[in-house]
Every structure is written in C-alpha cells, then in structure tokens.
C-alpha positions in Angstrom: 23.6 81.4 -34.6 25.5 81.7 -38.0 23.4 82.7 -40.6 24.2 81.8 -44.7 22.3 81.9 -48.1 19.9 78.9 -49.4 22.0 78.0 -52.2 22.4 80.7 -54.9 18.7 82.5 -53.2 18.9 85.8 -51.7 17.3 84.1 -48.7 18.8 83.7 -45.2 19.0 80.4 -43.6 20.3 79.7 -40.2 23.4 77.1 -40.4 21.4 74.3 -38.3 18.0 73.0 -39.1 15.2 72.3 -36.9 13.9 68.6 -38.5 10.7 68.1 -36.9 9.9 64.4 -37.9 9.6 63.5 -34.4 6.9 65.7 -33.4 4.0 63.9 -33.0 5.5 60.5 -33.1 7.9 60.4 -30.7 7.6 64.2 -29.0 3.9 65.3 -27.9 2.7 68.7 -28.9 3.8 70.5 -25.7 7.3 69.2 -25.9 7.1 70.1 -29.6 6.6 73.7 -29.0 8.8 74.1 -26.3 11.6 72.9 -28.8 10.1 75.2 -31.6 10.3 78.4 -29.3 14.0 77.1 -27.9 15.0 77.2 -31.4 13.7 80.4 -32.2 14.7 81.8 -29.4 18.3 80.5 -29.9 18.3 82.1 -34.0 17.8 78.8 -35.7 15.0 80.0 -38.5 14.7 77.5 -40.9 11.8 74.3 -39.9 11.9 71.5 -42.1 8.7 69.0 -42.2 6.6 66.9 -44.6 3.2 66.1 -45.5 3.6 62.7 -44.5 5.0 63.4 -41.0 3.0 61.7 -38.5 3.0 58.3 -40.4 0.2 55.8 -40.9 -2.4 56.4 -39.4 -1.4 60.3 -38.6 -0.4 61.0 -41.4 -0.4 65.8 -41.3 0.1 65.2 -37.2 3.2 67.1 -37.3 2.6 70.0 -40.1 -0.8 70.4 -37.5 1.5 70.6 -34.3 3.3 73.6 -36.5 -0.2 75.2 -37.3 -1.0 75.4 -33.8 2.5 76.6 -32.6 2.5 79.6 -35.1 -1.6 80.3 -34.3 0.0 81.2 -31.0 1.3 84.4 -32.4 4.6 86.5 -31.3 5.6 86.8 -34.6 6.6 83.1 -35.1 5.3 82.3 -38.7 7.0 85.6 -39.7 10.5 84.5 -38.1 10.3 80.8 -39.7 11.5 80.1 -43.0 9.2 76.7 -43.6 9.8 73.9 -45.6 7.2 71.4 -46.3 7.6 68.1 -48.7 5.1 67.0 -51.3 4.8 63.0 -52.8 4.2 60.3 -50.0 0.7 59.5 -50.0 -2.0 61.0 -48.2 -4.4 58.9 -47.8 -5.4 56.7 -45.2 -4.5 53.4 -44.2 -6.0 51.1 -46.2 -7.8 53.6 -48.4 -5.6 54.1 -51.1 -7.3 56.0 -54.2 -5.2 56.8 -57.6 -3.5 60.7 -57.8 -3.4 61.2 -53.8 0.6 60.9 -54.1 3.8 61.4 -56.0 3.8 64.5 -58.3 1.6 65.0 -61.0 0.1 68.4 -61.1 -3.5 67.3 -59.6 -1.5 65.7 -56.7 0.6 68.9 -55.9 -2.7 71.0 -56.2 -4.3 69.1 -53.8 -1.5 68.6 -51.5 -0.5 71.8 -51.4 -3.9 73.2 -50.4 -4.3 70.4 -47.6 -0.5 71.4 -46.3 -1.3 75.3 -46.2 -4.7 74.2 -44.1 -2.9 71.9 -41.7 0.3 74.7 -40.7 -2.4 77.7 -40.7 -0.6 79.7 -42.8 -1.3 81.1 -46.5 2.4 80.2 -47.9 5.4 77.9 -47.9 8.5 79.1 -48.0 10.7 76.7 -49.7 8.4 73.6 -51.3 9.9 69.9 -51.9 9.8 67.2 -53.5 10.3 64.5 -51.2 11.7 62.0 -54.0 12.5 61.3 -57.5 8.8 61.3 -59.2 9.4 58.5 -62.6 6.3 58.9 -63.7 5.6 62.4 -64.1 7.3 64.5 -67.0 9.5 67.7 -65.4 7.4 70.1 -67.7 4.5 69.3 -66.0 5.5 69.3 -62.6 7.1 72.8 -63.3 3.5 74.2 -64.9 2.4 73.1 -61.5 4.8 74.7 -59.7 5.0 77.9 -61.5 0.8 78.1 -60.7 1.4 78.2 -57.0 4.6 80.7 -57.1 2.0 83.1 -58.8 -1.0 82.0 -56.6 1.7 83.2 -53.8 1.2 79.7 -52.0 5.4 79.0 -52.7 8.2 81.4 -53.0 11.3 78.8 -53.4 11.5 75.0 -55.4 13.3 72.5 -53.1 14.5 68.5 -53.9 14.6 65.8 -51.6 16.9 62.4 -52.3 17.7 63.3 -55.9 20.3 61.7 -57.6 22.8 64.0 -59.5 21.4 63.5 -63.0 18.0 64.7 -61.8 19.3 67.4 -60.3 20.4 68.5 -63.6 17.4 67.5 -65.9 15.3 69.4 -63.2 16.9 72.8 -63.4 17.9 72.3 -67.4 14.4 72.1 -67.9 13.2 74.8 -65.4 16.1 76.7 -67.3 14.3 76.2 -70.2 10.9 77.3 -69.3 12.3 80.8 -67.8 11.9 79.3 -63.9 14.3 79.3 -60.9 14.5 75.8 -61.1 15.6 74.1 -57.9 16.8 76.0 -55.1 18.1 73.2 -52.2 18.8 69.7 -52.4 17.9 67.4 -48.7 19.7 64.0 -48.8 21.7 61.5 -47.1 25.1 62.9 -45.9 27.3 62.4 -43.0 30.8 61.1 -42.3 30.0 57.3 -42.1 27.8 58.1 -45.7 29.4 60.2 -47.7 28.4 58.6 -51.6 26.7 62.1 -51.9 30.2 63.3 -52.7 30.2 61.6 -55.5 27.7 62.9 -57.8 24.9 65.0 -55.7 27.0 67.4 -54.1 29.0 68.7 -57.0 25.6 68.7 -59.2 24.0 71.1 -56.2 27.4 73.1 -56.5 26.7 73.3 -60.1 23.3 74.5 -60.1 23.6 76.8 -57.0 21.5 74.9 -54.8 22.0 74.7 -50.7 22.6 71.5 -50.0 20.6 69.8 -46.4 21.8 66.9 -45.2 19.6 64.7 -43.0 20.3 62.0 -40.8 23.7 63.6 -39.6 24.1 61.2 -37.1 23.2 58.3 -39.2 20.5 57.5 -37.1 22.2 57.8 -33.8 25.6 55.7 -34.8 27.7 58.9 -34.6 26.0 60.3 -31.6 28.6 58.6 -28.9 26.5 55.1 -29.2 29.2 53.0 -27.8 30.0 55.0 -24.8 26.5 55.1 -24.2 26.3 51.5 -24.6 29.3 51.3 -21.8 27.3 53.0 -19.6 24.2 51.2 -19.7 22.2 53.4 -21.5 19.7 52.2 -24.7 21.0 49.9 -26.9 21.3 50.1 -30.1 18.8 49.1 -32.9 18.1 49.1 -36.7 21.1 49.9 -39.4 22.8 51.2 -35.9 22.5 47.8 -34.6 23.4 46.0 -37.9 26.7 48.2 -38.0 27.9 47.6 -34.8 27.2 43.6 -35.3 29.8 43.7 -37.8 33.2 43.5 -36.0 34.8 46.1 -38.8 31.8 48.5 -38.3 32.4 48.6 -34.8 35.4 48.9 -35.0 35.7 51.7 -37.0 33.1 53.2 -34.5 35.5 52.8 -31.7 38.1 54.4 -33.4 36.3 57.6 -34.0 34.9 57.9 -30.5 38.7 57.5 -28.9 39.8 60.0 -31.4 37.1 62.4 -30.4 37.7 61.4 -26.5 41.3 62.2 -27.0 40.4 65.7 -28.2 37.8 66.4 -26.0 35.1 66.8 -28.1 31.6 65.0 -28.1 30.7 63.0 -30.7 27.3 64.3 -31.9 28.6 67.5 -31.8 31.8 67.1 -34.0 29.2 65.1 -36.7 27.2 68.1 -36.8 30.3 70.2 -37.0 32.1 68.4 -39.6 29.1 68.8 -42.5 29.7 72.8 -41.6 32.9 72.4 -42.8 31.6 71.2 -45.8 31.8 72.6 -49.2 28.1 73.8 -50.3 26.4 72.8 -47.3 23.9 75.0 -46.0 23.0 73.0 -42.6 22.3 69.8 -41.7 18.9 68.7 -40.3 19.2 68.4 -36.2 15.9 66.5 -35.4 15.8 66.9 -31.4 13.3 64.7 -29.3 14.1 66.9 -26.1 15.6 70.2 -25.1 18.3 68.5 -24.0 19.2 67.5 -27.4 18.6 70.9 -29.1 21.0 72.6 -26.9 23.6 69.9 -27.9 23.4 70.6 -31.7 23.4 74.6 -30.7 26.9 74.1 -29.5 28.1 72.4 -33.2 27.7 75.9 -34.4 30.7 77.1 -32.3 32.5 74.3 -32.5 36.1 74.9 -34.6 37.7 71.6 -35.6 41.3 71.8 -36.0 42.8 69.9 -39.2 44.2 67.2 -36.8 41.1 66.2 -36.0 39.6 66.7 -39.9 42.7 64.5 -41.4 41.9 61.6 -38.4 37.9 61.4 -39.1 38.7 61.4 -43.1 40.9 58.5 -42.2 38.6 56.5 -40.1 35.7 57.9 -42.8 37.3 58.4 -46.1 34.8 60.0 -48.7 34.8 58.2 -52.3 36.7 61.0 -53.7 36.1 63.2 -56.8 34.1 62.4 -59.6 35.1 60.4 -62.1 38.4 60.1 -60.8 37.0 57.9 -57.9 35.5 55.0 -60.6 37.4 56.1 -63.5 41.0 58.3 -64.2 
C-alpha cells in the first residue's frame, strides 16, 4: 500500500479508502469485519463512515458494526485513521424533533457524543460535514468545532459535497479565528463526472486540503457493466440504467471498455487508478460489498497507466477544463 499526506496535515493516509456504507445494509456484520481486517491487513488505514449510515430505520447500524470490530482489540482502533460525518438527521422514522440535524452547534454536540458511543472509541480522527449547512453561520460551527478539538473528541475538520466557494468562506473564516480550518474535501469525482475540476478541486488545492472522491465507479457504470451485462450477470439499475438507455451514454461506455480490453486492463481497476493520477487527490473511496471486491481495488494501487491509455479515456471522458477558461477566456 502507498501511503500520502491528508491534504496539507502531517497525517498519513493510505492512497485507497475503505467506504463502509454498505455495512449493515447490504454486508452483514461478519462480512463487515472480515473486510475491515482484509484491509488492515493489506495497509489500507483510513475508514470513512457517517452517522447516518444504516439508513431509515437503522440509522448508527454501521458506525456500531465499527464499535464492535475495534472492541475486538489487536490494536485496530489504533491502526485506523476514522472519519465520521455529522448533519443527516438522527432521528427516527417518523419522529422528527427540531436541532437533531444539520449543523448548529447543539446538533454537533449531540451528535458527536452519540457517534463516539456508537464506534466505542473516545475520538475521531478526521470529523465531517456531510453537506453544505445554509442555515448555520461558519463562526458558530467553528466555536463548536474548536470545543471538541480541545475536549480531544476530534483532531482534524473534514467537508463533504462543498462547492468551491464554501470551501473558501470555510477556511477564510477558520483563518480568521486562529483554527486549521478544513483539512479534506469528499465529493463526487470520477472520469464520467469530472465538474469537480472545475471549481472544487483547485479550491482544495488552494487551501491544502486532500481531496476524496466517492462514487469512483459512478455507481457501478465504470466497473465493466456492459461486459457483465454480455455475460448474463445483474443488470443494470438507477443513473447506471438511465445512462446506458441513452444510445450516446452507452456508447461512450462501449468505447471505454474496448479501449481498456485492448490494453488489458480491467475496468474498475483503471477508474480507481486514474483518480491516483490525479492532481491533489488523496484516494478515492472503494466501498467493497465482498472480499472479492476489496482485493480488486488493492490491485488499482499498482496499477501504472501509460499516457496512451490516459490521452484515450480523456478523449472518450473529457474534463470541463480549467477555470474560467472553460465558461469564460
């Protein structure tokens, strides 16, 4: 495993990380921490969850199915550099009370309490916001923050599907107040969405924060979906679905799964691999259901792609180009 700074931290941060949305959900706890200790064992260090995770009705599930994986000792909690989210609300179905979401500074008292209970550990390692908050001044939600860094319940400030301009206000006004400010940005980036270019990558660059992207695949689209189509395997649903419906989306599609077939190289695997090429990313989110899958995005980190390759999925993919000379001159 490769191993690179969190933005402009002094932290190490493997170059994959684990996502583990799908624990709980999708992956029972047993499969869960088989994965966790495959991923360990195989140097990725850096877990990425959310309060929310779970959904609905099980809404903790997966931050609790971490809990019990580090109460199982071996050194795990002290090997993991844990990232948690704070805003969705909390409460349950049907139950909805006023200041159990989004990110005043009663909300991320409480939540961060209730988080620290549910993974059985006395800190978070790198704390995020899990979106754009409208309705809660910066200056307050730093106050909050700055309580829990001395409390020792945080070390690092992390953002979650910021646009560019936030980005900025945020760490202008941490800058202000004496604070770090954000430290890592986690949004949407892969080849067939690549608008972060635009605007949210260079503002991460800016500001010295690691940038995360999640959904590398784009839910599945760049994972080989048409070859496993071909050979009668699940089909395809959601945006995936609605892409391949259009006859230009699936085309494109087709194109980059012959270019990859002609160089021998499998899909998922050159996604992954491409955002490590990357300028300022730190690693994308791999979400695995199965072993299987893990040990697939383990071989991304090896993976060299030559500039043939590169200059052919920047043709079938172009990004928007730089900012403003994309929209302006």
């Amino acid at each position: 495993m490769e191993y690179t700074q969190l933005g402009r931290t002094g932290l190490k941060v493997s170059r994959l990380v684990l996502g583990t949305m799908n624990f709980g959900p999708l992956t029972d706890e047993a499969d869960s921490h088989t994965i966790m200790d495959a991923a360990l064992d195989a140097g990725i260090n850096f877990f990425d969850t959310a309060n929310v995770y779970g959904w609905r009705e099980n809404k903790g599930r997966t931050e609790s199915i971490i809990g019990d994986w580090f109460a199982q000792g071996g050194d795990r909690r002290d090997k993991v550099v844990l990232a948690t989210k704070v805003y969705g609300n909390m409460a349950a179905e049907g139950d909805a009370w006023p200041n159990h979401d989004k990110l005043s500074a009663l909300n991320i008292r409480r939540a961060v309490d209730a988080s620290l209970k549910r993974l059985r550990t006395d800190h978070i390692d790198v704390y995020q916001f899990h979106h754009v908050d409208r309705s809660t001044p910066f200056e307050e939600i730093w106050q909050a923050m700055d309580v829990l860094v001395q409390q020792g319940k945080i070390l690092y400030v992390g953002s979650s599907n910021f646009p560019g301009y936030k980005i900025a206000q945020a760490n202008e006004i941490a800058a202000r107040r004496g604070t770090m400010g954000l430290v890592s940005e986690q949004c949407l980036y892969n080849l067939a969405e690549r608008r972060a270019e635009m605007e949210i990558v260079p503002a991460a660059r800016e500001y010295g924060l690691g940038v995360i992207p999640w959904s590398p695949l784009q839910g599945g689209l760049l994972g080989g979906v048409l070859k496993k189509e071909a050979e009668g395997g699940r089909r395809a649903s959601g945006r995936t679905a609605e892409v391949l419906a259009d006859p230009a989306g699936r085309a494109q599609i087709q194109a980059y799964e012959d270019l990859l077939d002609k160089h021998g190289v499998e899909p998922g695997e050159a996604a992954l691999a491409w955002l490590l090429t990357r300028p300022g990313v730190t690693g994308p989110i791999v979400g695995p259901r199965t072993a299987e899958q893990l040990a697939s995005a383990l071989r991304a980190v090896e993976l060299e792609l030559g500039q043939e390759l590169l200059a052919g999925l920047d043709e079938i993919f172009p990004g928007p180009g730089p900012s403003p000379e994309a929209f302006a001159w």
